[in-house]
TIPALUM-391252 format. One record per residue: residue in one letter; chain; y, z, x of N, C-alpha, C in turn. Coordinates in Angstrom, 1 decimal, always signed. Example, Ala and Ser with C-alpha at 12.3 -4.5 7.8 and 13.67 -1.06 7.14 Angstrom:
2
 type mol    n_v    n_w    n_u   ca_v   ca_w   ca_u    c_v    c_w    c_u
    A   A   -5.7   +7.8  +13.2   -4.5   +7.8  +12.3   -3.3   +7.8  +13.2
    S   A   -2.2   +7.1  +12.8   -1.1   +7.1  +13.7   +0.0   +7.9  +12.9
//
This chain:
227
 type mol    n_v    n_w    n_u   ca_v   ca_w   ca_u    c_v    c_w    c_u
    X   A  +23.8  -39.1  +70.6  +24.5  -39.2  +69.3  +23.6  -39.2  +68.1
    X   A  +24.2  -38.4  +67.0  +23.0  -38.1  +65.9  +23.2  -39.6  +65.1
    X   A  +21.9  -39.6  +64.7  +21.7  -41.2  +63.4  +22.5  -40.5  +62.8
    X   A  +22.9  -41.9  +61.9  +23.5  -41.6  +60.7  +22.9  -41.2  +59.1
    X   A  +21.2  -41.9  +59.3  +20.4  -41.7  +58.6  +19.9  -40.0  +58.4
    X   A  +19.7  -39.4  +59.5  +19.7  -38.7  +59.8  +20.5  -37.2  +59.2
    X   A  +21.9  -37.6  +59.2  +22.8  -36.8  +58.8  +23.3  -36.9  +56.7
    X   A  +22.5  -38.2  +56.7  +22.7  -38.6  +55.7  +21.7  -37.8  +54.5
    X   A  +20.5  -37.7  +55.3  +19.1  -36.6  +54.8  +19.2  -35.3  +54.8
    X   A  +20.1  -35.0  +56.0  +20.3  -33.2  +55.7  +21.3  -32.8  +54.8
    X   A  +22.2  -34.2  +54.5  +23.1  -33.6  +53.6  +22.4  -33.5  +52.2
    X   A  +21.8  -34.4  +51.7  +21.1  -34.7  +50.5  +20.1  -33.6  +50.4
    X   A  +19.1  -33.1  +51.8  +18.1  -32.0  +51.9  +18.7  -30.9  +51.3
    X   A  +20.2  -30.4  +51.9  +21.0  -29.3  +51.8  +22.0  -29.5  +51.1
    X   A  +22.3  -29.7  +50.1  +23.6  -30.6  +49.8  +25.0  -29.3  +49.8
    X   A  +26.1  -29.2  +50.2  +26.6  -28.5  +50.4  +27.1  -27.1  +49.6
    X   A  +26.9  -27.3  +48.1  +26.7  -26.3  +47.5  +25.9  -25.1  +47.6
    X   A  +24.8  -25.3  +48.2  +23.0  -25.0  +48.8  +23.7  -24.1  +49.8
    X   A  +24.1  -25.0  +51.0  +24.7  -24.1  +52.0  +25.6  -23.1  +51.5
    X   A  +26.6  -23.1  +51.1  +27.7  -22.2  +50.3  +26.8  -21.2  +49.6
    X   A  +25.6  -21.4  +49.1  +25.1  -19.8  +48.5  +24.0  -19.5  +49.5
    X   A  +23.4  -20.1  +50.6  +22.8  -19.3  +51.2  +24.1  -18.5  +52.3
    X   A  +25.3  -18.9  +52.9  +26.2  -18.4  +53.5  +26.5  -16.7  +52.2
    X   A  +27.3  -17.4  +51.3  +27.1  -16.4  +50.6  +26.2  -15.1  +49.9
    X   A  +24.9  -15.5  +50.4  +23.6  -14.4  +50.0  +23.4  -13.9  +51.5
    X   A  +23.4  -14.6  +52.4  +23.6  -13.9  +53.6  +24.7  -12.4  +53.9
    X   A  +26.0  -13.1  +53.7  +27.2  -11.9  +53.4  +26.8  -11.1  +53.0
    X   A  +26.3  -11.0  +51.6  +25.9  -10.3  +50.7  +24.6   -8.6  +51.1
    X   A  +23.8   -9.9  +51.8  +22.8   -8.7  +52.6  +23.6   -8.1  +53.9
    X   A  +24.3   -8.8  +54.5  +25.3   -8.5  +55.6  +26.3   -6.9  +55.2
    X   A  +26.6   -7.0  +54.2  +27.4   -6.2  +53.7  +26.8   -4.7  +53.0
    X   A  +26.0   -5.2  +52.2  +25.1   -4.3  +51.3  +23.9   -3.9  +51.6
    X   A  +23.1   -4.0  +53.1  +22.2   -3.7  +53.3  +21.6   -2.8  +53.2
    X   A  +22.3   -1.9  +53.3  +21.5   -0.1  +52.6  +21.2   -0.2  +51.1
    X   A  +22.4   -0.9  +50.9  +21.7   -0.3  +49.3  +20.7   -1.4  +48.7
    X   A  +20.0   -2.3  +49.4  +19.1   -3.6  +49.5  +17.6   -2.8  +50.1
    X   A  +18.3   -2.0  +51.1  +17.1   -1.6  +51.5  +16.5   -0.3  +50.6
    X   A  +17.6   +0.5  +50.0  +17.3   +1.4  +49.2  +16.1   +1.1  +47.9
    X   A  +16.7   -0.1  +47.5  +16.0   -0.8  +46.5  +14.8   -1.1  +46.6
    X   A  +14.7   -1.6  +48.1  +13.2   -1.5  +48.2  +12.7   -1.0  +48.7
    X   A  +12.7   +0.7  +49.2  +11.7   +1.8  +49.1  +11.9   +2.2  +47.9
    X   A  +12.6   +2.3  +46.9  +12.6   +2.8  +45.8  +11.5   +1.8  +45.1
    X   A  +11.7   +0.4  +45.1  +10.1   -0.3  +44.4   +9.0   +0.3  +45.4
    X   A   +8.6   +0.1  +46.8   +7.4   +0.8  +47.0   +7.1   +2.1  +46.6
    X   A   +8.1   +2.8  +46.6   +7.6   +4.4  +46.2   +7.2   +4.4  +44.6
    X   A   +7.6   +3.4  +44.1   +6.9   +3.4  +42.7   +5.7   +2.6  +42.6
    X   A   +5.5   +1.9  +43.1   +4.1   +1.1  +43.5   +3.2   +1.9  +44.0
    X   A   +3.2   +2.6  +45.0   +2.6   +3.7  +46.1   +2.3   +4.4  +44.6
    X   A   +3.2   +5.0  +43.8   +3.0   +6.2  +42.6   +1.7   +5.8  +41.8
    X   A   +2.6   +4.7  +41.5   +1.1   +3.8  +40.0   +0.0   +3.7  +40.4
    X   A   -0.2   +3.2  +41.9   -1.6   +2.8  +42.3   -2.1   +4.3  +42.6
    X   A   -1.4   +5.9  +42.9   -1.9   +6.9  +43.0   -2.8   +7.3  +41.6
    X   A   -1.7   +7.3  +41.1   -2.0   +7.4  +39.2   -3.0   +7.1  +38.9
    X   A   -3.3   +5.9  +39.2   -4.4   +4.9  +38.9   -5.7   +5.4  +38.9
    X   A   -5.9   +5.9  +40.3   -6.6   +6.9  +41.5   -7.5   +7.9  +40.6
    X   A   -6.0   +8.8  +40.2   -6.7   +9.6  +40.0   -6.7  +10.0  +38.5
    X   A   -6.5   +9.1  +37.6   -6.9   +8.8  +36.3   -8.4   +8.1  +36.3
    X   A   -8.3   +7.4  +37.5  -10.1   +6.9  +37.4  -11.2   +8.3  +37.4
    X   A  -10.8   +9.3  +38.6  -11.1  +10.0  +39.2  -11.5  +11.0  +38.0
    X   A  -10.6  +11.4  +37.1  -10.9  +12.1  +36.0  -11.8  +11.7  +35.2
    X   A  -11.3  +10.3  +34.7  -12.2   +9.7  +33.9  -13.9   +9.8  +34.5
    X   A  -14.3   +9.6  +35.7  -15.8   +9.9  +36.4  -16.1  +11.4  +36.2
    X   A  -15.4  +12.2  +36.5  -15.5  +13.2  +36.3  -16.0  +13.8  +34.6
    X   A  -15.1  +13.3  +33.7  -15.5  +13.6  +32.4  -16.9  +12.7  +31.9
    X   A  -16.9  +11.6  +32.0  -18.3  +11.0  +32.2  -19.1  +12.0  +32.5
    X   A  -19.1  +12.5  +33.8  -20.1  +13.3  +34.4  -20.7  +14.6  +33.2
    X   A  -19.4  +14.9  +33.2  -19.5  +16.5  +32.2  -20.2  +15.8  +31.1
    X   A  -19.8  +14.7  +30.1  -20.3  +14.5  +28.9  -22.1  +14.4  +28.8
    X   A  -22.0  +13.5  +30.0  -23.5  +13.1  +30.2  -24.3  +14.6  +30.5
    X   A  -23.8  +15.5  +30.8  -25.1  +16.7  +31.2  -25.0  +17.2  +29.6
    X   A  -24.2  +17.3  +29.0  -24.2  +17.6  +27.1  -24.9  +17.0  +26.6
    X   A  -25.3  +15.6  +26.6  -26.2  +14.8  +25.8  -27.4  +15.3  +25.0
    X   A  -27.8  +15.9  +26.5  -29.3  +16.4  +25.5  -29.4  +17.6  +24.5
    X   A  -27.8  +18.4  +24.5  -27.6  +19.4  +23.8  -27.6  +18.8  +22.5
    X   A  -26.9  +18.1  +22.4  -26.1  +17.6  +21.2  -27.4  +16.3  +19.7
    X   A  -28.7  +16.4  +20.4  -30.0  +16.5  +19.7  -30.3  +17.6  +19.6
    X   A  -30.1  +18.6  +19.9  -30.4  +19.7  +19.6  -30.1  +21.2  +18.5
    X   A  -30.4  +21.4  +17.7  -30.1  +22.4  +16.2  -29.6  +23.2  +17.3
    X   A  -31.2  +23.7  +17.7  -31.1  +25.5  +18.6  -29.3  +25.5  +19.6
    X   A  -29.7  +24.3  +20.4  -27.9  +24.3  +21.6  -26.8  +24.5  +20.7
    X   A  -26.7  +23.9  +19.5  -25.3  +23.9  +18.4  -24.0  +24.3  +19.4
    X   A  -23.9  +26.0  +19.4  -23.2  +27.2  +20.2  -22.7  +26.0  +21.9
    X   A  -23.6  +26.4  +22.4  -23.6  +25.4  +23.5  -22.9  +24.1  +23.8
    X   A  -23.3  +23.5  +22.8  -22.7  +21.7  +22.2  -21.7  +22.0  +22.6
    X   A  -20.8  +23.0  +21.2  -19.3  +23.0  +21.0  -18.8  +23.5  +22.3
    X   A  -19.4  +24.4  +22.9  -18.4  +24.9  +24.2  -18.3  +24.3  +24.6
    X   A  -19.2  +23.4  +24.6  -19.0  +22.2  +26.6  -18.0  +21.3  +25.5
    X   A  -18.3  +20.5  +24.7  -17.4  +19.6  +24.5  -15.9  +20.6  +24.5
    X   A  -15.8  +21.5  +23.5  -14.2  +22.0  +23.9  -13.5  +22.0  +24.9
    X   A  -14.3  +22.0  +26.2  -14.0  +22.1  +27.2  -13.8  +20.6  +27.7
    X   A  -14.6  +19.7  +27.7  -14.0  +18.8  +28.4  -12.6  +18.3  +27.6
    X   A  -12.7  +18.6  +26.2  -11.4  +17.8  +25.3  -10.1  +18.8  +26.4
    X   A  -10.4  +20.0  +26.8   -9.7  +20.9  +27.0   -9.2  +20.2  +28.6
    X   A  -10.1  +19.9  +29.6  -10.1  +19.3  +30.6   -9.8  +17.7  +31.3
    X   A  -10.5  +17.3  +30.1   -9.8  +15.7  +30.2   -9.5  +15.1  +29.1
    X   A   -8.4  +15.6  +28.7   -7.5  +14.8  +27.2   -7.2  +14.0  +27.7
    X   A   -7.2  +12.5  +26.9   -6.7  +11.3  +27.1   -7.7  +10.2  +27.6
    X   A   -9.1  +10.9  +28.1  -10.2  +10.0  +28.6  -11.0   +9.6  +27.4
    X   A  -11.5   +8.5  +27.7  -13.0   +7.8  +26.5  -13.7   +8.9  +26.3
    X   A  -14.3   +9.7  +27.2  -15.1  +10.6  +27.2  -14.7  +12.1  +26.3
    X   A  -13.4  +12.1  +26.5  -12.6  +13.3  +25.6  -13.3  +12.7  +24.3
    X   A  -12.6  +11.2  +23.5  -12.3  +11.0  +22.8  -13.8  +10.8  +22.3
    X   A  -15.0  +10.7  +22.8  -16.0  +10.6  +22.3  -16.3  +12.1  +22.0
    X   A  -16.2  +13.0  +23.0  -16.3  +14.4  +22.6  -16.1  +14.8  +21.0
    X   A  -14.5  +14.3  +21.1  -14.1  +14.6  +19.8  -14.5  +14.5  +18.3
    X   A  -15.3  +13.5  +18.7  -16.4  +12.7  +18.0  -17.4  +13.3  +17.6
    X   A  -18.0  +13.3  +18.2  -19.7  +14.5  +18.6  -19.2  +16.0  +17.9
    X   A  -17.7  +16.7  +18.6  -17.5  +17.9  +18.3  -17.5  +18.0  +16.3
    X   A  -16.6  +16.6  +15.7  -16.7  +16.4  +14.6  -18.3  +17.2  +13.6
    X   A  -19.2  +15.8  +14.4  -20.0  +15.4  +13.7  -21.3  +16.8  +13.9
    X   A  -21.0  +17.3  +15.0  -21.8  +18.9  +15.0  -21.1  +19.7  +14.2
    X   A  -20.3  +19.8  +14.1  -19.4  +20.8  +13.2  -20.1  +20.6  +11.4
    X   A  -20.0  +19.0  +10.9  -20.8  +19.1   +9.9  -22.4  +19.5   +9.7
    X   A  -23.1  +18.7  +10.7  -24.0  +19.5  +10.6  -24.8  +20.8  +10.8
    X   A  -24.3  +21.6  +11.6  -24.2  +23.3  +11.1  -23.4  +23.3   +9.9
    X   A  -22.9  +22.5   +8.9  -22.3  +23.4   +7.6  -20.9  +24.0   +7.9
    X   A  -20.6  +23.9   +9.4  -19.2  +24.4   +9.2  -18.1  +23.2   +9.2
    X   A  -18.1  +23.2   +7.6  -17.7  +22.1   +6.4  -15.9  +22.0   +7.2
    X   A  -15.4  +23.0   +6.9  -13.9  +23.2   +6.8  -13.5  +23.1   +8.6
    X   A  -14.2  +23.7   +9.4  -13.8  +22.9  +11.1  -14.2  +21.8  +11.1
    X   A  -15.0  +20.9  +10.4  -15.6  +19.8  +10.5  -14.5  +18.8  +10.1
    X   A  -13.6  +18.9   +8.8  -12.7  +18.6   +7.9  -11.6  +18.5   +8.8
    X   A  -11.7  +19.7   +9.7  -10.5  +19.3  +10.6  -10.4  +18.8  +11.7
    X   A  -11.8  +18.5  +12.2  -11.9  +17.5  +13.3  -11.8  +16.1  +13.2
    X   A  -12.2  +16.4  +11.7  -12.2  +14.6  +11.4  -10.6  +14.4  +11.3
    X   A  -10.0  +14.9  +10.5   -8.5  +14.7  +10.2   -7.7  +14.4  +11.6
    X   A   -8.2  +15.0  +12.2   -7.4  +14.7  +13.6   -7.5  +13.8  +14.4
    X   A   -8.6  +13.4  +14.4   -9.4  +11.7  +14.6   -8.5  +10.7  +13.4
    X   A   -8.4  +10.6  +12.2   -8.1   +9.9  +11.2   -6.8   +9.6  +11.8
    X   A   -5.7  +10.7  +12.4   -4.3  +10.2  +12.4   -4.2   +9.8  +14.4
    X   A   -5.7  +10.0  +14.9   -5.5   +9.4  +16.2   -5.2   +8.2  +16.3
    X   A   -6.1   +7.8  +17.7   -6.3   +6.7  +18.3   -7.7   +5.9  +17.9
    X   A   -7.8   +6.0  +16.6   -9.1   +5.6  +16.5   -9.1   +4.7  +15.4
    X   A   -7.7   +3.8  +15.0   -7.6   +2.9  +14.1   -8.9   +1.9  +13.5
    X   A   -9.2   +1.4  +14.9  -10.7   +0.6  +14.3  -11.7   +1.5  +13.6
    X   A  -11.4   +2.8  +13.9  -12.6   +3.7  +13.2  -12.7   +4.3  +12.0
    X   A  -11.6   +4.0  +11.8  -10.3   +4.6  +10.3  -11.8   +4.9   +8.8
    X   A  -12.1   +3.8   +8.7  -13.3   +3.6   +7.5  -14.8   +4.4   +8.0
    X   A  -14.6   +4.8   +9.2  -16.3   +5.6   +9.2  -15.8   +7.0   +9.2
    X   A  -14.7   +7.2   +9.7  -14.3   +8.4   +9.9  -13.8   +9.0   +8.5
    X   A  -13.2   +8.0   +7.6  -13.1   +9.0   +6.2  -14.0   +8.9   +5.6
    X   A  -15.2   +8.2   +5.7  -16.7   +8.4   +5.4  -16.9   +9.8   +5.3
    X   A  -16.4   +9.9   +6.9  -17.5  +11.0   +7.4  -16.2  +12.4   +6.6
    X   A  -15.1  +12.1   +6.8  -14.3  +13.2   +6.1  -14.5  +13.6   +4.9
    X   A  -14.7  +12.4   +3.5  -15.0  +12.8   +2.7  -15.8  +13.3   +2.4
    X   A  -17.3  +13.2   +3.7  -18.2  +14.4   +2.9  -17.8  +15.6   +3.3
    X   A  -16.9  +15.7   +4.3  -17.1  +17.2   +4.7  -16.1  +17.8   +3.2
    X   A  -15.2  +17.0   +2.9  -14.5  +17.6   +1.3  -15.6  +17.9   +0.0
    X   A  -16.4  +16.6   -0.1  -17.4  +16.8   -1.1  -18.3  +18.3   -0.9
    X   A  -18.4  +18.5   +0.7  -19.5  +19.6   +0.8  -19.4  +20.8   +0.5
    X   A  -17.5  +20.6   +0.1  -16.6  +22.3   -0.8  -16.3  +22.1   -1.4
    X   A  -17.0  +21.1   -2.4  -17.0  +21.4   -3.9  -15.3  +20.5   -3.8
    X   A  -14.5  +19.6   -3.2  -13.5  +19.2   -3.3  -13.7  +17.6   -3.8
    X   A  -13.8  +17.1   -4.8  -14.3  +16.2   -4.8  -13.3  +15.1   -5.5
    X   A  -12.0  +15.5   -5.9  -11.1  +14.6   -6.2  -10.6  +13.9   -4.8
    X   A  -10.4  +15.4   -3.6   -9.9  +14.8   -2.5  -11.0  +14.0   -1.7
    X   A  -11.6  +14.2   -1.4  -13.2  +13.4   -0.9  -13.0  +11.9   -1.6
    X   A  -12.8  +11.8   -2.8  -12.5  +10.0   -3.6  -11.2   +9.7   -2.7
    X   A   -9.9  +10.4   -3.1   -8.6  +10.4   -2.5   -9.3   +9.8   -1.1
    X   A  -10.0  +10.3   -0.6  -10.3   +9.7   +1.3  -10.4   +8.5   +1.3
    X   A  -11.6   +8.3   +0.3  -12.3   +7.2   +0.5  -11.2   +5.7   +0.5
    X   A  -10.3   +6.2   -1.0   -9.9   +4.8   -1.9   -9.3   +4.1   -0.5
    X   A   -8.4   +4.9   +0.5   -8.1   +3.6   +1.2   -8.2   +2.7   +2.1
    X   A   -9.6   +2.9   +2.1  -10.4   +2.4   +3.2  -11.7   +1.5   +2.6
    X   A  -11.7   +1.8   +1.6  -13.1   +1.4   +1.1  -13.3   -0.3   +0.3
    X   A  -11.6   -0.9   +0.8  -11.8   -2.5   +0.7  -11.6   -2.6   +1.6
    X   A  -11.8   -2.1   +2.7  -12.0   -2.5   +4.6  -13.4   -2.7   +4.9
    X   A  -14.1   -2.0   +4.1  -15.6   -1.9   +4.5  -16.4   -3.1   +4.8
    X   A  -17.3   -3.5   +5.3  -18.2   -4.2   +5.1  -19.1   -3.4   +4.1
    X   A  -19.8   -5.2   +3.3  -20.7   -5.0   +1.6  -21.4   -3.5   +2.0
    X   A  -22.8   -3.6   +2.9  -23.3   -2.5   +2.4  -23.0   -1.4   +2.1
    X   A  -22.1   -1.0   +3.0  -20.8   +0.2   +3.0  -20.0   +0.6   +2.2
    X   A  -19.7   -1.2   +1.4  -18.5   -0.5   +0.8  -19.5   -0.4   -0.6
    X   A  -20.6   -0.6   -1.1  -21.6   -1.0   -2.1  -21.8   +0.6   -2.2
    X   A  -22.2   +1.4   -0.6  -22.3   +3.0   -1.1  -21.0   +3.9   -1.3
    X   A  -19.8   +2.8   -0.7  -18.9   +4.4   -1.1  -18.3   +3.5   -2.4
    X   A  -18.8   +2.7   -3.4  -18.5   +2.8   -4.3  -19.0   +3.6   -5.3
    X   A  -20.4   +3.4   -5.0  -21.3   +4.3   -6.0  -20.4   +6.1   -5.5
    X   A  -20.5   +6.4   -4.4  -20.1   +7.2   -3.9  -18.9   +8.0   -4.5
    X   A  -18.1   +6.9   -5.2  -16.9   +7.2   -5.6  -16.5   +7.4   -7.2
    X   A  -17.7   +6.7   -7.8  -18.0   +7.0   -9.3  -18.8   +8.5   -9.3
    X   A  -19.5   +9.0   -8.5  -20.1   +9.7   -8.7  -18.6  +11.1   -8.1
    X   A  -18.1  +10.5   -7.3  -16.9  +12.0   -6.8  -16.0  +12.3   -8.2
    X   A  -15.7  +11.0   -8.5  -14.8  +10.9   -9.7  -15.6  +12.3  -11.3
    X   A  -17.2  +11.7  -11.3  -17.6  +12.2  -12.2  -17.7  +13.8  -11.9
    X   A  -18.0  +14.0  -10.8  -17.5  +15.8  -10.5  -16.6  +16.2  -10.7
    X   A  -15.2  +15.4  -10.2  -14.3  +15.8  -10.5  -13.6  +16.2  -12.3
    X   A  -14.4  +15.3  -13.1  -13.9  +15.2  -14.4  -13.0  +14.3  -14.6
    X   A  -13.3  +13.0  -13.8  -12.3  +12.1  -14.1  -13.2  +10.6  -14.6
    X   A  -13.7  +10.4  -16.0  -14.5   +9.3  -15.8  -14.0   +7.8  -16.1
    X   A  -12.5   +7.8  -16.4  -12.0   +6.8  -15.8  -12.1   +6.3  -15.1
    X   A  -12.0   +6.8  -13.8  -12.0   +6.1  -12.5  -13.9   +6.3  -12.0
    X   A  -14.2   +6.6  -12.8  -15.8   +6.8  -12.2  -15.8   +5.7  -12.5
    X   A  -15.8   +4.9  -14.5  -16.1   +4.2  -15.0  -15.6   +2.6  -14.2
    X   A  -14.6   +2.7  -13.2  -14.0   +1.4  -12.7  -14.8   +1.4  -11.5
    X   A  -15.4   +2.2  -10.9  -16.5   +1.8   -9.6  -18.0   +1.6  -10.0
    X   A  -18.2   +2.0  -11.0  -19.7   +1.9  -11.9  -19.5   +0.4  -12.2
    X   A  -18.4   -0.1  -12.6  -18.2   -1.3  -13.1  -18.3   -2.5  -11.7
    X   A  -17.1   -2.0  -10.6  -17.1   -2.7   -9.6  -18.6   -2.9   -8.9
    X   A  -19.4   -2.0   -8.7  -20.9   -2.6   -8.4  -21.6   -3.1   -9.4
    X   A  -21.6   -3.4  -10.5  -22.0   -4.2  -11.3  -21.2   -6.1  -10.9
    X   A  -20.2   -5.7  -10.6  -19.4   -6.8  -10.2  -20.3   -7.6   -8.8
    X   A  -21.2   -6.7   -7.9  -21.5   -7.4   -6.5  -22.6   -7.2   -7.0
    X   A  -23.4   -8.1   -8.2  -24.4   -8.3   -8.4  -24.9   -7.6   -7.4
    X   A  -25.8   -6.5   -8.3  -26.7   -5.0   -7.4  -28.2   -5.7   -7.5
    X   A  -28.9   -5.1   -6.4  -30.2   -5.0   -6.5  -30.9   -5.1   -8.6
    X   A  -31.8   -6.1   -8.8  -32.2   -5.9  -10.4  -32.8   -4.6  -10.4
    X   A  -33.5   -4.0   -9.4  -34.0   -2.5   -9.6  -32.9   -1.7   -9.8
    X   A  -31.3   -1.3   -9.7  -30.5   -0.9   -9.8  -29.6   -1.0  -11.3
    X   A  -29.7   -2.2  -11.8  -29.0   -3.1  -12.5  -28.9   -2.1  -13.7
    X   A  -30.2   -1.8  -14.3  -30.0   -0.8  -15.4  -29.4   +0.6  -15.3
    X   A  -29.6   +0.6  -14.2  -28.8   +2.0  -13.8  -27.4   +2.0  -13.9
    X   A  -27.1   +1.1  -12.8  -25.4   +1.4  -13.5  -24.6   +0.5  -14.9
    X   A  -25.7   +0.3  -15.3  -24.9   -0.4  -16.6  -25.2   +0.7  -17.2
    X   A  -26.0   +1.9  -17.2  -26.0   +3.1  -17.9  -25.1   +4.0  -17.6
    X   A  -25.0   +4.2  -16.0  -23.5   +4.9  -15.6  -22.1   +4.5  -15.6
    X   A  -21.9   +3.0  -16.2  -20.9   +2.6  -16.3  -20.4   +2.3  -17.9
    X   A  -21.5   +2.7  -18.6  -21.2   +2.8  -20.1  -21.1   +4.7  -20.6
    X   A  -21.5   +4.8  -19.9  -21.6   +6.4  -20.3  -20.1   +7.3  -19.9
    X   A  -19.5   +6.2  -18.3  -18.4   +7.1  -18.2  -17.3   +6.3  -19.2
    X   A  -17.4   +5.4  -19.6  -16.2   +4.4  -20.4  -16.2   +5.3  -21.4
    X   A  -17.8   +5.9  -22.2  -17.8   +6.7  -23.4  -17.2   +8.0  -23.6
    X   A  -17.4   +8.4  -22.1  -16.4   +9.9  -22.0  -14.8   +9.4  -21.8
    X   A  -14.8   +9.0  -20.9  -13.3   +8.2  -20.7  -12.4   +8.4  -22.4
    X   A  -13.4   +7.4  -23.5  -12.5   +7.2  -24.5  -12.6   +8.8  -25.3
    X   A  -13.2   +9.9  -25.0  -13.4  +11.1  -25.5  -12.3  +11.9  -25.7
    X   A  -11.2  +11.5  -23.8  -10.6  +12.1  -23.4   -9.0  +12.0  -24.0
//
């Protein structure tokens, strides 16, 4: 004969509501077992997928590493230039979406300005600018604006700068200010020269500088009021 204690603990263990939905989740798989089991080859075959993916997204990724790193020593090099660009077009061409693409992209940029080809260079950067390269946003219209300054475009080259250039860190933003009074003054605008001539006078400049731009920041006020 069962204790009473006994019966008194499995009910409280199990209390009868407990039983009623395991009885009822039982039915449940009793009834619907295909489509339970369906459910779960459908999660492993997607699990199986992701971890393939995975695979062979690593797999690319090594692979573009690989290709980048045999470029390296081109890309010190004037004479390779020709060379440079083919191999990188090729891996952007090969493995879009990898660090190594995206560093390509980079390199293909920054060779493009230095051979002088100003206007592919302009458009490498631009395409970096509206990427995946947010954190890089301020060196990259650095580097944009000169490729505008280098064709004589020099209102758009300022236009680059202005909206990045209270993101900068001081020493940086110290040269694309000067940088920016001086695009302004090419352009024929010495209003706005005169407000960046002024703003580095504002970050207390080097005293070897000091006379200087209190000269270029009086001189464009004087044209300014000419206008």
């Amino acid at each position: 004969m069962a204790k009473t204690g006994s019966r008194k603990r499995d009910f409280v263990e199990k209390p009868p509501e407990i039983l009623t939905l395991q009885l009822r989740l039982l039915q449940y798989l009793k009834d619907y077992w295909q489509w339970v089991a369906a459910v779960l080859v459908v999660l492993f075959i997607g699990v199986a997928a992701w971890g393939i993916m995975v695979q062979v997204q690593a797999r690319r990724a090594e692979r573009a590493g690989a290709a980048m790193a045999k470029l390296t020593p081109l890309l010190s090099n004037p004479k390779a230039a020709d060379a440079a660009l083919k191999g990188l077009d090729q891996i952007l061409k090969d493995y879009p979406g990898t660090p190594s693409a995206l560093e390509a992209a980079i390199f293909r940029a920054h060779l493009l300005y230095q051979i002088k080809n100003y206007g592919e260079a302009a458009k490498a950067y631009e395409a970096l600018l509206h990427g995946h390269l947010s954190g890089w946003d301020t060196l990259i219209a650095d580097s944009l604006s000169y490729c505008y300054e280098a064709q004589g475009e020099y209102r758009k080259a300022a236009q680059t700068l202005k909206p990045v250039v209270d993101k900068a860190p001081r020493p940086l933003q110290n040269e694309m200010y000067r940088r920016l009074a001086m695009l302004y003054e090419e352009a024929g605008d010495p209003k706005e020269a005169a407000q960046y001539w002024q703003k580095l006078l504002d970050q207390v400049p080097d005293p070897a500088l000091l006379a200087y731009y209190k000269e270029k920041a009086a001189a464009a006020e004087a044209a300014a009021q000419k206008k």
